[in-house]
Each structure stands twice: as C-alpha cells, then as structure tokens.
C-alpha positions as CSV (number, residue, x, y, z in Angstrom):
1,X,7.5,55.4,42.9
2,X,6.0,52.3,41.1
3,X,8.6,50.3,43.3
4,X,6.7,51.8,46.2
5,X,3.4,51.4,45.3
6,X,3.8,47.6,44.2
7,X,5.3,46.6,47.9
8,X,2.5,48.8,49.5
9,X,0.2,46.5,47.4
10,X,1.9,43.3,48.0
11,X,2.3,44.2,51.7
12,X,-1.1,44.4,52.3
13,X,-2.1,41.4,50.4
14,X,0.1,39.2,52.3
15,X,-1.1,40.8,55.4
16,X,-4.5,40.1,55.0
17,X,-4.1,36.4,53.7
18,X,-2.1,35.7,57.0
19,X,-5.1,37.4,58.7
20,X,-7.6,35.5,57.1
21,X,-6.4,31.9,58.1
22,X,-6.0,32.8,62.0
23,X,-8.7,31.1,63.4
24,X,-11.0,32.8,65.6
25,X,-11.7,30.9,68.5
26,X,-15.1,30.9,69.5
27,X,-16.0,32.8,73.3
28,X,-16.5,29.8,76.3
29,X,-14.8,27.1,73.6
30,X,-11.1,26.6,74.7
31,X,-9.5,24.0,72.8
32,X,-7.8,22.7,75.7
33,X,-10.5,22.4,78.0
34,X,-12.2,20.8,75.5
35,X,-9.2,18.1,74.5
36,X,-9.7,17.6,78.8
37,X,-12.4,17.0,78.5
38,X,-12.2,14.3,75.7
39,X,-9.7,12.2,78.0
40,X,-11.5,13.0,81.1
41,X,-15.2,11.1,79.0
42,X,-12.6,8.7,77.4
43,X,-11.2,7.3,80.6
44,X,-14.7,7.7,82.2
45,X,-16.6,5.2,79.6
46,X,-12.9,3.5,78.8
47,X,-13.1,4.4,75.2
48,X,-10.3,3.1,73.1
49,X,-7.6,4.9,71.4
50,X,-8.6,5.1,68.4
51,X,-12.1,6.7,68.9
52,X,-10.5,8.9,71.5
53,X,-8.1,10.2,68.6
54,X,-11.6,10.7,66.8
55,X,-13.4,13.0,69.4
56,X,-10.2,14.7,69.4
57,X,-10.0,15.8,65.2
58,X,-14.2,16.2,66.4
59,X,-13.1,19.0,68.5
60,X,-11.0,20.8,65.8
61,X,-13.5,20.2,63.2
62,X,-15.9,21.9,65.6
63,X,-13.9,24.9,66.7
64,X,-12.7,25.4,62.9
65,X,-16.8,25.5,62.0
66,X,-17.7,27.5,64.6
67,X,-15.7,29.9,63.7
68,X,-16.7,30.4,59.9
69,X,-20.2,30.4,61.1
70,X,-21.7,34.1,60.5
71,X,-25.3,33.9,62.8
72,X,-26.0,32.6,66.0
73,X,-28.4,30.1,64.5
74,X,-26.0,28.2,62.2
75,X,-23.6,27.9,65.3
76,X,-26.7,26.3,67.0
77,X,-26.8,23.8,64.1
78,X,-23.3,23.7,63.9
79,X,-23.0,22.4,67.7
80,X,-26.1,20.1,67.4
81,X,-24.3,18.2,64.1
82,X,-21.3,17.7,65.9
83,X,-23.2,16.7,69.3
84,X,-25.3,13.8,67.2
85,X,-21.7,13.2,65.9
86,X,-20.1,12.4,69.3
87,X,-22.8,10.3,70.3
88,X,-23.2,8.2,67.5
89,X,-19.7,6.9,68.1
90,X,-20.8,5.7,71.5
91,X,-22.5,2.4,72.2
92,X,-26.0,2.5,73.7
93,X,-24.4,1.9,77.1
94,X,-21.2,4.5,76.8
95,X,-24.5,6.7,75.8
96,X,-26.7,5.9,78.5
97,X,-23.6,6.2,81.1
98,X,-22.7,9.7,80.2
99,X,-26.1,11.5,79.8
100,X,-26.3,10.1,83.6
101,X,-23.6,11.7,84.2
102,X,-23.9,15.2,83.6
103,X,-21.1,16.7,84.7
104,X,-19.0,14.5,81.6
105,X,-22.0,14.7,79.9
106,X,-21.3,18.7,79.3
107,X,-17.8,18.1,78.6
108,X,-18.5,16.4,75.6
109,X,-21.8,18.0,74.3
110,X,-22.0,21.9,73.8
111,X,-25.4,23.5,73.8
C-alpha cells in the first residue's frame, strides 16, 4: 500500500512539473506569424543577419514573458520594454522607414 501511495505521489509531482514548463502562449501572439514578420521587416529595411537572428531570440524572450506575466498591466509593460528594445537596434533611418510604414511597422511592435 506504501508502494501505491509513493507512485501516486511521484506521479503527480512529475505531472505537474511537465505542466509547469509548457509555455502558454499568449492569445493574438503566434510565434510564427511573428518570426514572419521579423523576415518580412528584415528584408523590408535589409537588416543583416545577425540582428535579424536578434529580433528573432526578441520574439521568444517576449512570448516566454508574456506568458509569466499575471495582470494585464505588466503585459502592457512587458510589450512596451520589448517594443523600445526592437527599435533601439534600428538606425534612425531603419526607424523612420518603418513607423512610415505601418503595415511592417505592426509586425514588429505589439501594442
């Protein structure tokens, strides 16, 4: 009956760990559309490589904060870091050129 009870315990601890690091994904935010977006911006303002890759790990970092985030208003904050984030790694031009174009321009900047 111990024997039973122990498995029964370990069972369920295993099963909520494995639970626990699923990541939610946060409603409208699809990490696909949002990778899409990425290249769609990159080849848009010709964006290297190398910051491409960036926007990209930006992207995870984002979905992965979102979804820890317990209020609406620290999501808010969350997507307003992250949007400063994006931009800063723009030149003034690169900057200029996609909040002109606001069709990339929401590909790239959730609000």
């Amino acid at each position: 009956m111990k024997k039973i009870a122990l498995l029964f315990v370990l069972f369920l601890g295993f099963s909520l760990t494995s639970s626990a690091q699923e990541l939610k994904v946060e409603k409208g935010l699809d990490r696909t559309e949002m990778i899409k977006g990425v290249n769609e911006v990159a080849s848009f303002l010709k964006i290297d490589n190398s910051l491409k890759d960036a926007f990209t790990q930006l992207v995870d970092m984002r979905l992965e904060a979102l979804s820890n985030a317990a209020t609406a208003e620290e999501k808010v904050k969350i997507n307003e870091r992250f949007n400063r984030k994006v931009l800063s790694g723009l030149t003034e031009e690169q900057r200029t050129q996609l909040k002109n174009n606001k069709e990339m321009y929401k590909k790239v900047i959730v609000e």
